[in-house]
N, C-alpha and C positions, 0 to 999 in steps of 0.2 A: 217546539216541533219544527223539524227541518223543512223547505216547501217543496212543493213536490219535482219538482226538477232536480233538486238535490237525491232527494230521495231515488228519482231514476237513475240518476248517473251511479250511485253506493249500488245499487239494483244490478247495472250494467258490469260495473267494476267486479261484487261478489261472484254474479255470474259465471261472469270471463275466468275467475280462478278456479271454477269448477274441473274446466278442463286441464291444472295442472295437479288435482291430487294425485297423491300416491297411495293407492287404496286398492292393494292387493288382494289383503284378508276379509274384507268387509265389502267392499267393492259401493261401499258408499263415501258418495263422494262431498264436502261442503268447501263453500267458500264465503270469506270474510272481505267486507271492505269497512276501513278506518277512518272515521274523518278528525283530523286534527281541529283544535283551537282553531289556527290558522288557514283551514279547508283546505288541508294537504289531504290525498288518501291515501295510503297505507293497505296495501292486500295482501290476503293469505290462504292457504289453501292445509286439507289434511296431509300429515306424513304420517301413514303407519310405520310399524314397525313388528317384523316378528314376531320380537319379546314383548310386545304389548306395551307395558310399561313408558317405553321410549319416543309412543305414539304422540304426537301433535297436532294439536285441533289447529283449526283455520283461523278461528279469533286470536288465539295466543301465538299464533305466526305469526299475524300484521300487528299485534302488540310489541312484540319481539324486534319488529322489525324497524317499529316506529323507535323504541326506546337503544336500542343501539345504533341508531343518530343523533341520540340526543332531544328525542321530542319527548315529551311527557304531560300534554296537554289536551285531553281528546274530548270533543262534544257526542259522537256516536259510530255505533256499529249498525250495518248491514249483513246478516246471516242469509244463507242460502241451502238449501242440499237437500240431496234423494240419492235412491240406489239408482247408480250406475250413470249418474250425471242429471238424474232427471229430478225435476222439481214436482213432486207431488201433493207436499203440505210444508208447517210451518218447521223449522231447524230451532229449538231453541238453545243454545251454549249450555254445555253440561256443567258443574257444580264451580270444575277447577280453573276452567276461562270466567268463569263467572266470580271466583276469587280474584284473579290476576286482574280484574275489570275493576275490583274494590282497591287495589294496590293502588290503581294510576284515576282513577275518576270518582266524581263525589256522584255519592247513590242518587242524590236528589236531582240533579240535574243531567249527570247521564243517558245516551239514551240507547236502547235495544231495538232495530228494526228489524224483524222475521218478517221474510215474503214468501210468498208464491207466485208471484209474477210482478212485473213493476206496476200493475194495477191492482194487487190483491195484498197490502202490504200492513201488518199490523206492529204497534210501539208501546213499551214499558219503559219503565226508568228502570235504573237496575235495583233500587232500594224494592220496587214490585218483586222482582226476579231472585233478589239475595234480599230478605227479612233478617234483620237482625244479626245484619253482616260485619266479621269481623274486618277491622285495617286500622294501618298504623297509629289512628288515635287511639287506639282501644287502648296502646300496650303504655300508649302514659299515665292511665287512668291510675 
């Protein structure tokens, strides 16, 4: 578990990306902060889109954004979000960030932090979060 200083600062960072979503249709807004292996953060925020489909969560932006630099080694995520910027309860990554989380991180040690404020903050691994989750070892089996 991260201590909690750490934990404020992921808190601070998801925060702050709230105010870059683009969240026209839905007008809810999340933000993501990453922290590397190497306690780099990596943030990210929602992009809708129209056609739906083309929509992008806030976790798989600062995934996205870590892995086209070249990082591919991350200890955890900080989740954030509510309508219209505001924080009312916990955000938890919907099914397909929570794919993209099995792609680059081991379930076991992983970790998921959902807040509601930087003193209201609760933690899963992602093996809690994706049971029985598929990734790349699965397909050499």
């Amino acid at each position: 578990m991260l201590d909690t200083q750490t934990q404020k600062k992921l808190f601070a960072a998801a925060k702050d990306m709230l105010n870059f979503s683009y969240v026209p249709y839905s007008k809810f807004t999340v933000g993501a902060a990453l922290l590397t292996k190497d306690d780099k953060i990596y943030t990210g925020c929602n992009i809708e889109n129209a056609a739906y489909g083309p929509t992008n969560c806030a976790e798989r932006t600062a995934f996205f954004k870590a892995v086209s630099e070249g990082i591919l080694k991350f200890k955890a995520i900080m989740v954030v979000g509510g309508p219209e910027g505001v924080i009312k309860d916990y955000c938890p990554p919907c099914g397909v960030c929570r794919q993209v989380m099995m792609e680059f991180c081991n379930p076991d040690e992983f970790e998921i932090y959902l807040a509601k404020s930087e003193d209201d903050i609760i933690v899963y691994k992602l093996k809690e979060l994706l049971p029985l989750g598929f990734g790349n070892a699965d397909l050499n089996k």
